[in-house]
VEXMI-790341 format. One record per atom (N, C-alpha, C, O, CB): residue in one letter; atom name; x negated, y negated, z. Coordinates in steps of 0.05 Angstrom, whole numbers, plus 32768, in hexadecimal, padded with zeros to 4 digits. Last residue first. Glycine has a CB too. Example, Ala and Ser with C-alpha at 12.3 -4.5 7.8 and 13.67 -1.06 7.14 Angstrom:
BEGIN
SITE   lumdren   zado      x      y      z
SITE         s      N   7EFF   802D   808E
SITE         s     CA   7EEF   8015   808F
SITE         s      C   7EFE   7FFF   809D
SITE         s      O   7EF4   7FE9   80A1
SITE         s     CB   7EE6   800C   8072
SITE         a      N   7EF8   8072   809C
SITE         a     CA   7F0A   805A   809C
SITE         a      C   7EF8   8042   809C
SITE         a      O   7EE3   8042   80A9
SITE         a     CB   7F1E   8059   80B5
END
This chain:
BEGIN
SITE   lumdren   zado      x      y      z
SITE         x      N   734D   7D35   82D9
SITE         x     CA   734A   7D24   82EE
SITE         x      C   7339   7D3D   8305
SITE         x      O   7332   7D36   831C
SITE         x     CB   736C   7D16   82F9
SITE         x      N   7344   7D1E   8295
SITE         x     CA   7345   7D38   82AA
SITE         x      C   733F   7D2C   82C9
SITE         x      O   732E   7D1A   82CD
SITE         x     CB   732A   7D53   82A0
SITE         x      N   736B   7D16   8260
SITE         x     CA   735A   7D0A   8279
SITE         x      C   735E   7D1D   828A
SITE         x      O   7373   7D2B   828F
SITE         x     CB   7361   7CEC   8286
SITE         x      N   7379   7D13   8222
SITE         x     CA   7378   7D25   822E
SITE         x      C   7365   7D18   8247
SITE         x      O   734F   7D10   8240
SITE         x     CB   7371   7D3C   821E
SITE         x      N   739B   7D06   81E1
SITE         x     CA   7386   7CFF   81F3
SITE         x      C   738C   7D0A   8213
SITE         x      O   73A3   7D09   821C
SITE         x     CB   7384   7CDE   81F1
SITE         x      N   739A   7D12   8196
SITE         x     CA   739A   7D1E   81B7
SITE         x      C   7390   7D10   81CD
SITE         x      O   7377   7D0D   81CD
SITE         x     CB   738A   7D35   81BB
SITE         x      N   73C5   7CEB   8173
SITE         x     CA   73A4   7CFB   8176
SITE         x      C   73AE   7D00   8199
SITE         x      O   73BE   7CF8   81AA
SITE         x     CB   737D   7CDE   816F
SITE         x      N   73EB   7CF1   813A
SITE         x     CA   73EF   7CEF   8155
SITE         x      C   73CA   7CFF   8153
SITE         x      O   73BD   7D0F   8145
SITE         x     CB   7412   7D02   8167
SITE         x      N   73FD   7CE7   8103
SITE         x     CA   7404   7D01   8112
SITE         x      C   7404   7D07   8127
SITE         x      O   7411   7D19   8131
SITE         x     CB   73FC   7D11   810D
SITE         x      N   7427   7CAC   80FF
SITE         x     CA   7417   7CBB   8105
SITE         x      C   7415   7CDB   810A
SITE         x      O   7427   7CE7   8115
SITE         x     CB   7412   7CAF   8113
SITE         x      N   7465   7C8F   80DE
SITE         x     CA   745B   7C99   80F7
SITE         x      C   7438   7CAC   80F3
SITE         x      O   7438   7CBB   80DF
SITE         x     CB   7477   7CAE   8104
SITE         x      N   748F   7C5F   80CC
SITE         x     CA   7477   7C72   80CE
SITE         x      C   7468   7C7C   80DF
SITE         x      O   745F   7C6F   80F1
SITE         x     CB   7468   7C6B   80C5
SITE         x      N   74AC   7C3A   80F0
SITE         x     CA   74BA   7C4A   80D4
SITE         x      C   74A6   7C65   80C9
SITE         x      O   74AE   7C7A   80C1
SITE         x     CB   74BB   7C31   80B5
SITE         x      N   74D0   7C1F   8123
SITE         x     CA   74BB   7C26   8117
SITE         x      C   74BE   7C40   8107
SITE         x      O   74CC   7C54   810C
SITE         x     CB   74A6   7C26   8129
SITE         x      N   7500   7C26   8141
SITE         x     CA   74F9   7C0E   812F
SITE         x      C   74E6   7C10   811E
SITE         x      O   74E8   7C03   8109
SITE         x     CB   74F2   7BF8   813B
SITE         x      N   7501   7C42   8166
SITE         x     CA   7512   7C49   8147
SITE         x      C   750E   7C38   8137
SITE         x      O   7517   7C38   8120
SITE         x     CB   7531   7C4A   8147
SITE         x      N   74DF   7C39   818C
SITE         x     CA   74DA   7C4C   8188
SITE         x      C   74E4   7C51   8163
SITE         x      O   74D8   7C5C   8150
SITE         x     CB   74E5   7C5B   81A1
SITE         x      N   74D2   7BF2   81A0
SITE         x     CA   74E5   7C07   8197
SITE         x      C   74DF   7C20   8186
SITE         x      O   74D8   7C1B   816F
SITE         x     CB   74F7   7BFA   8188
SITE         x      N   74BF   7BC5   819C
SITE         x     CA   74B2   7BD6   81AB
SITE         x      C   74B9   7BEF   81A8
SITE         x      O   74A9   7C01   81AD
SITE         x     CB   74B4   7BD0   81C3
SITE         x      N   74A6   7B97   816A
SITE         x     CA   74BC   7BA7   8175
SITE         x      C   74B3   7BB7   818D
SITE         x      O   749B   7BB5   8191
SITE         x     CB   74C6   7BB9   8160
SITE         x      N   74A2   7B64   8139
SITE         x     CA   749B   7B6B   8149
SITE         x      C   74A7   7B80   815C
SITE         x      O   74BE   7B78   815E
SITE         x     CB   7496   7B5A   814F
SITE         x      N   74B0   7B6E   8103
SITE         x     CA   749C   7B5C   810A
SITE         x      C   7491   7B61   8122
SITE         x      O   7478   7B62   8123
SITE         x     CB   74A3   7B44   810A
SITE         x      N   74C8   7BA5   80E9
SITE         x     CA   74CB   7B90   80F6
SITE         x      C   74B6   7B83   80F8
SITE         x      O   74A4   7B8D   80EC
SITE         x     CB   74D3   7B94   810B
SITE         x      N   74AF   7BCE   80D0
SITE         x     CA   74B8   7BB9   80C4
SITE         x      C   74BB   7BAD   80CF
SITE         x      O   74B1   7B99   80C5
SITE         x     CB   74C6   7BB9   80B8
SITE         x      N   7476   7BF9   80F7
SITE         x     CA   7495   7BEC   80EA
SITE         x      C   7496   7BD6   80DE
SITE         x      O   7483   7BC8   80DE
SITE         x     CB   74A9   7BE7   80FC
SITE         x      N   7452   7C2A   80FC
SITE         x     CA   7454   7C13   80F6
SITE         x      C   7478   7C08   80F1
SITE         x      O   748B   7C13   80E7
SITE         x     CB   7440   7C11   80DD
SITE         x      N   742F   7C55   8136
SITE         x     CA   7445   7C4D   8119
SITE         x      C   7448   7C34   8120
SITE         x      O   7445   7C28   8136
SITE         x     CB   7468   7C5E   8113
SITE         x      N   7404   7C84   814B
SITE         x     CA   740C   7C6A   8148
SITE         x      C   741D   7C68   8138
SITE         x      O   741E   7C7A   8127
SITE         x     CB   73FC   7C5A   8143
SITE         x      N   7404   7CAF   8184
SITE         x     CA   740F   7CA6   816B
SITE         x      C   7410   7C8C   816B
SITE         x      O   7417   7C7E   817E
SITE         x     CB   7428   7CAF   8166
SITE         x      N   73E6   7CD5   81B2
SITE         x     CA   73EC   7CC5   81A5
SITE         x      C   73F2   7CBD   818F
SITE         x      O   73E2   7CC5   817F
SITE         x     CB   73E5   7CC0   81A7
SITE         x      N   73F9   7D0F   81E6
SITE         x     CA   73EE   7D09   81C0
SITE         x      C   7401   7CED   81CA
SITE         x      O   7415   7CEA   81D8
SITE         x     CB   73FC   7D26   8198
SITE         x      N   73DF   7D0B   8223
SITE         x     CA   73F7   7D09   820D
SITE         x      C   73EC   7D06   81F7
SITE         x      O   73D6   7CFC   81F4
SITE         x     CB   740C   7CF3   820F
SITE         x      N   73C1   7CEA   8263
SITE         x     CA   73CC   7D03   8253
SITE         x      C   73DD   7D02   8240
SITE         x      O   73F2   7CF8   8249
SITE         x     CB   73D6   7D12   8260
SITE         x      N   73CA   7CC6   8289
SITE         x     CA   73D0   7CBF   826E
SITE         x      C   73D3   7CD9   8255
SITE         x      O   73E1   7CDB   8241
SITE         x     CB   73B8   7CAC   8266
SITE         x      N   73CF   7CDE   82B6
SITE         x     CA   73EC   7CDD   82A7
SITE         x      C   73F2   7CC7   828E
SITE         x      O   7406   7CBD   8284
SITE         x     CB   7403   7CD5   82BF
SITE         x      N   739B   7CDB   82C9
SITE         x     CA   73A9   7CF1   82C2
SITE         x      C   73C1   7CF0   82A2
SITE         x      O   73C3   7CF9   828B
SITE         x     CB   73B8   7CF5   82DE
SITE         x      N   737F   7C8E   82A4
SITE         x     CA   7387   7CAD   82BA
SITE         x      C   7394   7CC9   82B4
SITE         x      O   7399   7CCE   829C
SITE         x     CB   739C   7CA7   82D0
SITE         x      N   734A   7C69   8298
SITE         x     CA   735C   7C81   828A
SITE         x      C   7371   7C94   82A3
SITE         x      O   736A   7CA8   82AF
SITE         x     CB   7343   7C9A   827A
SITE         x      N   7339   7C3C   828B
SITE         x     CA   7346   7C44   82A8
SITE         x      C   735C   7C59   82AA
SITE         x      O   7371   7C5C   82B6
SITE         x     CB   7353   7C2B   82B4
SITE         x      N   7348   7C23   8248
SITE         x     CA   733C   7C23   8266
SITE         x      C   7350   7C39   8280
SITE         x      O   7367   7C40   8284
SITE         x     CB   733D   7BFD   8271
SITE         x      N   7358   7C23   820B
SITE         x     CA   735C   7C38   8227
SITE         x      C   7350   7C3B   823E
SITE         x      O   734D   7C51   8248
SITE         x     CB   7359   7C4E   8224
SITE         x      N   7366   7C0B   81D9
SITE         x     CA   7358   7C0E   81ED
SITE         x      C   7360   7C17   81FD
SITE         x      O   7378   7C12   8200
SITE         x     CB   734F   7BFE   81F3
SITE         x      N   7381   7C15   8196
SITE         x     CA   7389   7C0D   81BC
SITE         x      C   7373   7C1D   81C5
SITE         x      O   736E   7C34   81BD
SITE         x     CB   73AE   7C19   81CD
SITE         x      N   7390   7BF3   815F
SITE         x     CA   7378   7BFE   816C
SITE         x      C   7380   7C02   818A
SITE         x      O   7387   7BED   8195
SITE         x     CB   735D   7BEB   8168
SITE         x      N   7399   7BEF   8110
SITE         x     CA   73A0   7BEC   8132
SITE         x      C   7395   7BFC   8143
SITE         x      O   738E   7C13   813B
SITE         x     CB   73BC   7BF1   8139
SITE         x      N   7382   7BE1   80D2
SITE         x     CA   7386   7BEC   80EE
SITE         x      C   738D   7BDD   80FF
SITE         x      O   738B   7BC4   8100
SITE         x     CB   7372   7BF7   80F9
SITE         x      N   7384   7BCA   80A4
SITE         x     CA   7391   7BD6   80A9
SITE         x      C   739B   7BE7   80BC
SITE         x      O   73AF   7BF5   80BD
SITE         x     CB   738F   7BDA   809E
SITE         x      N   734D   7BA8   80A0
SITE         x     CA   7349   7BC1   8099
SITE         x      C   7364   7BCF   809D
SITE         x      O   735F   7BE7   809B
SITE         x     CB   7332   7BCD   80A7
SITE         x      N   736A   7B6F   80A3
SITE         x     CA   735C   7B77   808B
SITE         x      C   7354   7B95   8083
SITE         x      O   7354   7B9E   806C
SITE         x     CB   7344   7B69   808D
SITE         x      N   7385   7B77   80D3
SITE         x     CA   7390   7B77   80C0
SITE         x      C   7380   7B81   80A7
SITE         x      O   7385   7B95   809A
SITE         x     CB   739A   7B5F   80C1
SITE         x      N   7375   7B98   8107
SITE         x     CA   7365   7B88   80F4
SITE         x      C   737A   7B91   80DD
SITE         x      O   737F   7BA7   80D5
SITE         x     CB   7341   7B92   80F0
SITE         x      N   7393   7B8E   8152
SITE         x     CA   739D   7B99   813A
SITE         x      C   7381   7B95   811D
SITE         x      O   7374   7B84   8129
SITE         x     CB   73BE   7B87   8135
SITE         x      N   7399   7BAF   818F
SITE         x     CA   738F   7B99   8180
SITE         x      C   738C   7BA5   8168
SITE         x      O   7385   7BBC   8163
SITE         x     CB   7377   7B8C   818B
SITE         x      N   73A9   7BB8   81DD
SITE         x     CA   73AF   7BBA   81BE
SITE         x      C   73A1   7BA7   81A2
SITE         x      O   73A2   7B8F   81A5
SITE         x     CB   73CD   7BB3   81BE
SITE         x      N   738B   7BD8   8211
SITE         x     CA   738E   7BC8   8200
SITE         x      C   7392   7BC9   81D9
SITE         x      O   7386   7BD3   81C7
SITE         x     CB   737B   7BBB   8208
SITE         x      N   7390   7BEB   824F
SITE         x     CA   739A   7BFA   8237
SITE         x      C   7396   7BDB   822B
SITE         x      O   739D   7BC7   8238
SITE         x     CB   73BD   7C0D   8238
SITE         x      N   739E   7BD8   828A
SITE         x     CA   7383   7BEA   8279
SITE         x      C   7386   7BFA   825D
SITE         x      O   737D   7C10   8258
SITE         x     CB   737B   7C04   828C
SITE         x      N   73C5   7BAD   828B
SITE         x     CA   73AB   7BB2   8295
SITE         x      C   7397   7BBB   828B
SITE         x      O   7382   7BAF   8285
SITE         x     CB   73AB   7BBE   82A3
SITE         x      N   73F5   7BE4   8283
SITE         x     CA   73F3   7BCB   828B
SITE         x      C   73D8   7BBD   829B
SITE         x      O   73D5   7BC1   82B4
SITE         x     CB   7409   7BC9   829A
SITE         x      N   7408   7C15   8285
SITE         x     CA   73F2   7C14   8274
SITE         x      C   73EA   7BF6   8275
SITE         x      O   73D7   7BEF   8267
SITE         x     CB   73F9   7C20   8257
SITE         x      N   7444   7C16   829B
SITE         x     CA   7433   7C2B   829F
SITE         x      C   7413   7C29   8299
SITE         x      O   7404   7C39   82A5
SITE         x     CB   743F   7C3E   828F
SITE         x      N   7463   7BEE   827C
SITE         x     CA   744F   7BE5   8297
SITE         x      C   7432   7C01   82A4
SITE         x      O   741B   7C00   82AE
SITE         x     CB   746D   7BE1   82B8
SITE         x      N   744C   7BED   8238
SITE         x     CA   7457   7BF7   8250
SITE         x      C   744E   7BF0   8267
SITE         x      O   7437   7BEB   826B
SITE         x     CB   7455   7C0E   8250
SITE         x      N   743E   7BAD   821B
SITE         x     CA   7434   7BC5   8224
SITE         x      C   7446   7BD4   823A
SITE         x      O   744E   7BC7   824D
SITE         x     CB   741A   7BBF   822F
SITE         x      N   7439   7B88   81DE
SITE         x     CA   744A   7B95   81FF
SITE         x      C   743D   7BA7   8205
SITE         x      O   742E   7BB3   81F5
SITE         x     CB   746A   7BA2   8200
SITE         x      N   7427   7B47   81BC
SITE         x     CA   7421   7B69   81C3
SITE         x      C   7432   7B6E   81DC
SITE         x      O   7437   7B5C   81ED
SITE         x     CB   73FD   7B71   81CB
SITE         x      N   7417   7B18   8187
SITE         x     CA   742B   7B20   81A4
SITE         x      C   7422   7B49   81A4
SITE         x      O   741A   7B5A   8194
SITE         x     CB   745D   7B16   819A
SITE         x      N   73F7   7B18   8167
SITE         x     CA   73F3   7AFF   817B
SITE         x      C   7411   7B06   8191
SITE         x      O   741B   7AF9   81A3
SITE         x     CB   73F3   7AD9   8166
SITE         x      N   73EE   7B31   8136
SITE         x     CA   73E1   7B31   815A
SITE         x      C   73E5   7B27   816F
SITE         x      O   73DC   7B2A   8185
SITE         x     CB   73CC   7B2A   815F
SITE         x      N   740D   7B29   8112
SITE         x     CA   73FE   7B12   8113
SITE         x      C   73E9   7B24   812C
SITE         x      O   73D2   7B1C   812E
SITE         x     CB   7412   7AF1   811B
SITE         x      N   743B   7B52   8119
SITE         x     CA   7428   7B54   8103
SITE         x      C   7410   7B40   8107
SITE         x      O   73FB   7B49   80FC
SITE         x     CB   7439   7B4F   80E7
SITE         x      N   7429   7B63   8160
SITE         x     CA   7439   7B56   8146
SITE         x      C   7427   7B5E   812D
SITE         x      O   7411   7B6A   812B
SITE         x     CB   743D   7B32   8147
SITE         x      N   7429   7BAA   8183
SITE         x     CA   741E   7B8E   8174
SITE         x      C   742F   7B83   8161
SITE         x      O   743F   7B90   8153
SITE         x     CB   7403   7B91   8166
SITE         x      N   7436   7BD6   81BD
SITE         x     CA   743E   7BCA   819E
SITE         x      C   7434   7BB1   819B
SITE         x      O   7434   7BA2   81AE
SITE         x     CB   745E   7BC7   8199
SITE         x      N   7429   7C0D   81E0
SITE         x     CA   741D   7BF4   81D9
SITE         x      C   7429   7BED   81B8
SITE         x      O   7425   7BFA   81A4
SITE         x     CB   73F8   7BF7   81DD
SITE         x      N   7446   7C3D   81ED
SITE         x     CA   7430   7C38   8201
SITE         x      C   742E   7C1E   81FA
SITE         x      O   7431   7C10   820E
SITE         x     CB   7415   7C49   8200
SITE         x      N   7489   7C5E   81EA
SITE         x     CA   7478   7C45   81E4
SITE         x      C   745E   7C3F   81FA
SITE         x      O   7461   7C3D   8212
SITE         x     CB   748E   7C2A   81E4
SITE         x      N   7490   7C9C   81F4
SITE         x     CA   7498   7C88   81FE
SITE         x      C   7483   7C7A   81F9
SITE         x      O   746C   7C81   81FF
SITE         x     CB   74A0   7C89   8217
SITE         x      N   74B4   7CDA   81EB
SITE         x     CA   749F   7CCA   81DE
SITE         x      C   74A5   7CAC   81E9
SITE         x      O   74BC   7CA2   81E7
SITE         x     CB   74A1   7CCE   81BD
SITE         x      N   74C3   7D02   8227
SITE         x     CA   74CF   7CEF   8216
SITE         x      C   74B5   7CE5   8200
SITE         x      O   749F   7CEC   8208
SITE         x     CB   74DC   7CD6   822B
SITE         x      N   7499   7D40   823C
SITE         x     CA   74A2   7D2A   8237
SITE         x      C   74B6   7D1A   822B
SITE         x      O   74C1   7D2B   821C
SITE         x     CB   7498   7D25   8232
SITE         x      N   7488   7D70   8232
SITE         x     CA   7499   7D69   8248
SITE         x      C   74AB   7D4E   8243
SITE         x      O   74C3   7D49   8246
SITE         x     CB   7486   7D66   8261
SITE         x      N   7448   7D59   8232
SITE         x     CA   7455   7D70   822D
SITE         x      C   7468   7D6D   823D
SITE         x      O   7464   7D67   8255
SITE         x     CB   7448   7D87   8230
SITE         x      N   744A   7D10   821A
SITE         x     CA   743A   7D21   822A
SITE         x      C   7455   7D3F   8229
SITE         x      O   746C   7D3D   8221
SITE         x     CB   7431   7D0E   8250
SITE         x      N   7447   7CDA   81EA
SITE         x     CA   7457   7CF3   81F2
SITE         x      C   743F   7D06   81F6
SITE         x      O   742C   7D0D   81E8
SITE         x     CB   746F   7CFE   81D9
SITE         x      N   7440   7C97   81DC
SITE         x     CA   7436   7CB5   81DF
SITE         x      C   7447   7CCB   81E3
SITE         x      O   745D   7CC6   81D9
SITE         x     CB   7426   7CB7   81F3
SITE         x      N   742C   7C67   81A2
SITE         x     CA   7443   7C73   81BA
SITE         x      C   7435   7C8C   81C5
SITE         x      O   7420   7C94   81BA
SITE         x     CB   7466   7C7D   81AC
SITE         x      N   7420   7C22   818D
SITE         x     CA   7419   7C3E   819C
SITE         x      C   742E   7C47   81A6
SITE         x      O   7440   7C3A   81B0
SITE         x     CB   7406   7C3F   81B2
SITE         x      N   742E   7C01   814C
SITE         x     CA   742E   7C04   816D
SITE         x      C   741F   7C23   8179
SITE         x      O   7417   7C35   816B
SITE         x     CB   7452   7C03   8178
SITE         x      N   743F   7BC6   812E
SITE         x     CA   742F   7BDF   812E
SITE         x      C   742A   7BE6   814E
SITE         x      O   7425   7BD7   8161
SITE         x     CB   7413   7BDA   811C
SITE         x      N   745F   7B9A   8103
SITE         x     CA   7454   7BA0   8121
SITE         x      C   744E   7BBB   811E
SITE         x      O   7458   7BC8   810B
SITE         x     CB   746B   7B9A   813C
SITE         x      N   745D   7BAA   80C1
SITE         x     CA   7454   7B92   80D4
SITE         x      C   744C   7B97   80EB
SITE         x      O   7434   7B97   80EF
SITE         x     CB   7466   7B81   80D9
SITE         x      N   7458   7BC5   807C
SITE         x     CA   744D   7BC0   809F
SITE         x      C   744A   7BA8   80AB
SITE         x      O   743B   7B95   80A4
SITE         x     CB   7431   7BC9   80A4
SITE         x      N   7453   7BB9   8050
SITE         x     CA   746C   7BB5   8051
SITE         x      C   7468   7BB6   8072
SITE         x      O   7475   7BA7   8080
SITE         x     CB   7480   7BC9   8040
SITE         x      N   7423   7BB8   8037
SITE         x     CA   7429   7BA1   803C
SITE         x      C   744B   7B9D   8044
SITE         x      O   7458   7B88   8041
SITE         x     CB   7420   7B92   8024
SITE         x      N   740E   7BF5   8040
SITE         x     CA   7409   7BE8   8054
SITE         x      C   7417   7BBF   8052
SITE         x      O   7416   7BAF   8065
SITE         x     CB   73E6   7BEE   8057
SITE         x      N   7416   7C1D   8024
SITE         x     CA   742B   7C09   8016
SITE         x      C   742C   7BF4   8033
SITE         x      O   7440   7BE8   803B
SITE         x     CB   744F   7C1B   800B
SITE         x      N   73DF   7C38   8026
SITE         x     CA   73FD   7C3B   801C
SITE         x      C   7402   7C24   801B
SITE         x      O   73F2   7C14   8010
SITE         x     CB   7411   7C4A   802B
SITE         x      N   73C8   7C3E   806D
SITE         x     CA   73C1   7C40   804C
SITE         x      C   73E0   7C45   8041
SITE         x      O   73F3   7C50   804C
SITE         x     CB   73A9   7C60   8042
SITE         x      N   73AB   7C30   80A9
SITE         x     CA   73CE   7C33   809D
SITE         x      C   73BD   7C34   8082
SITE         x      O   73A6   7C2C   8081
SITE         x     CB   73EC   7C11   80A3
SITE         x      N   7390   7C59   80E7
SITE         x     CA   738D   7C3E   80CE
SITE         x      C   739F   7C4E   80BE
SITE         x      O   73A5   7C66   80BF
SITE         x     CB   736A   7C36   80BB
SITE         x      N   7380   7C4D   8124
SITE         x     CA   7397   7C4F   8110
SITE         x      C   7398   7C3E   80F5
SITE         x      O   739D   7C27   80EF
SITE         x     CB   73AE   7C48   811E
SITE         x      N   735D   7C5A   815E
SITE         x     CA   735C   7C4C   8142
SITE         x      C   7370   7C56   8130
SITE         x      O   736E   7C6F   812E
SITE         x     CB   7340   7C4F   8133
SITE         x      N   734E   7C5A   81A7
SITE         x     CA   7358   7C68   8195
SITE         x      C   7368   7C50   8176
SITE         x      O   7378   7C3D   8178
SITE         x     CB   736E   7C7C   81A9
SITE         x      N   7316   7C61   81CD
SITE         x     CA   7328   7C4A   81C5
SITE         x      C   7338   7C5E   81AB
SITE         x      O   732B   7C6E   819E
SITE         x     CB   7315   7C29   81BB
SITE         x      N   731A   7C74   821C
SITE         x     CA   7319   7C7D   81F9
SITE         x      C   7327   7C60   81EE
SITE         x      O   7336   7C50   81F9
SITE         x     CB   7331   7CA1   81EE
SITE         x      N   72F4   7C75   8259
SITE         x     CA   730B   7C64   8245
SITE         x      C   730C   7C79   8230
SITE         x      O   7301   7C8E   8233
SITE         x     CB   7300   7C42   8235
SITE         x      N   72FF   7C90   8294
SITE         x     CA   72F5   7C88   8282
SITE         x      C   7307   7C7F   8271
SITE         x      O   7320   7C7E   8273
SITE         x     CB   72E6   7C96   827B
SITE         x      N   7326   7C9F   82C6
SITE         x     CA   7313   7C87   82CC
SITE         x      C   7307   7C7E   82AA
SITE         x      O   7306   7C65   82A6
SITE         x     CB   72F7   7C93   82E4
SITE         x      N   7320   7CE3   82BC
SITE         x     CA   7333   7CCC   82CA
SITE         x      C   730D   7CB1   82CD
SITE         x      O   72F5   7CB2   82D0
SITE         x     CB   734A   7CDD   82F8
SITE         x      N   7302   7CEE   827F
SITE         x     CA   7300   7CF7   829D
SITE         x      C   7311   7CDC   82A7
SITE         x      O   730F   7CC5   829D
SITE         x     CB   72DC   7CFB   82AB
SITE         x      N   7318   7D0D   823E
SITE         x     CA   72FF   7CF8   8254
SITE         x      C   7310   7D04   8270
SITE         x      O   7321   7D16   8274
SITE         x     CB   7301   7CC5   824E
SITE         x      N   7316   7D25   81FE
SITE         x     CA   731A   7D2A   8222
SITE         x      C   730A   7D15   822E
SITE         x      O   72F3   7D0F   8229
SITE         x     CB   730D   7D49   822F
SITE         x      N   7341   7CFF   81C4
SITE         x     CA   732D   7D16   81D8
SITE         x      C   7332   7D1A   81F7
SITE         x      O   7346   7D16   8205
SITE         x     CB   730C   7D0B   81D8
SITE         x      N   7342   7CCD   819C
SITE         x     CA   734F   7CDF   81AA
SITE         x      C   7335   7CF1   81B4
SITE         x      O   731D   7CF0   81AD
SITE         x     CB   7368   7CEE   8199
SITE         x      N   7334   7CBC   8168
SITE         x     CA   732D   7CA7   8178
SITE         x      C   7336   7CBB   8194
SITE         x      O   732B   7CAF   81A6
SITE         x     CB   733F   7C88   8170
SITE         x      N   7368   7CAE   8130
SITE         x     CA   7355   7CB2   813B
SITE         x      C   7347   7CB3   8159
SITE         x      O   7357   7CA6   8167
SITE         x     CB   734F   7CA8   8130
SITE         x      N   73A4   7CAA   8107
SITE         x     CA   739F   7CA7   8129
SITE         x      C   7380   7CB4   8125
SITE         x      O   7380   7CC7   8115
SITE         x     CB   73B9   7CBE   8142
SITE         x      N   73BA   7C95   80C8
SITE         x     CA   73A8   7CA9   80DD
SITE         x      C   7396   7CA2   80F7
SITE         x      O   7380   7C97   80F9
SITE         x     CB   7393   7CB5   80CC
SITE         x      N   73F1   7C8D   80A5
SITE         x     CA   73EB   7C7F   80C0
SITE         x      C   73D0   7C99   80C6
SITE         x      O   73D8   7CB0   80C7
SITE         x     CB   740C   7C7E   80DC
SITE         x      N   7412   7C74   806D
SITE         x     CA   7409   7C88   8076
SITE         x      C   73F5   7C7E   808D
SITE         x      O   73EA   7C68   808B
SITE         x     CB   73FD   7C98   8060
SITE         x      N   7453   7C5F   804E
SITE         x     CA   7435   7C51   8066
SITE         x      C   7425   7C71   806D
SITE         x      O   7433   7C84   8071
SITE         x     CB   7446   7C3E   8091
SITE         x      N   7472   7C50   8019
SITE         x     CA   746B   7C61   8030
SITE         x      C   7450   7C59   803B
SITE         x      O   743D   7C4E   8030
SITE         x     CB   746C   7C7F   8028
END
């Protein structure tokens, strides 16, 4: 089992950044691609940013295309997304989880999940 804690969340103002941190403990050698998702009130939960296990491939929703960046440190077990150019309808708890696959974007694919941090832009 993987245990996941989202950090890094809060209030900013349209236009600012947050960078938000996920670090995996446990049985982190069975983890490979690792990703972001969110869900706003109302919502579907829908993929913001997924990484390989290597880094070296990443997606991003078009929604977040640009100002959002993904990046992983193997050695400490984290994954990290940046958050430029924050707006309204980024609004939503975040979650990170990890999966077995290598690489995925897929909501069912990924096996662990986070409790999710808040993030909140006020326009």
């Amino acid at each position: 089992q993987v245990q996941l804690v989202e950090s890094g969340g809060g209030l900013v103002q349209a236009g600012g950044s947050l960078r938000l941190s996920c670090a995996a403990s446990g049985r982190t050698s069975s983890t490979y691609a690792m990703g972001w998702f969110r869900q706003a009130p109302g919502k579907e939960r829908e993929v913001v940013a997924a990484i390989s296990w290597s880094g070296g491939s990443t997606r991003y929703a078009d929604s977040v295309k640009g100002r959002f960046t993904i990046w992983r440190d193997n050695a400490k077990n984290t994954v990290y997304l940046q958050m430029n150019s924050l707006k309204a309808e980024d609004t939503a708890v975040y979650y990170c989880a990890v999966s077995k696959f290598m690489m995925t974007i897929f909501s069912s694919n990924f096996d662990s999940w986070g409790q999710g941090t808040q993030v909140t832009v006020s326009s």
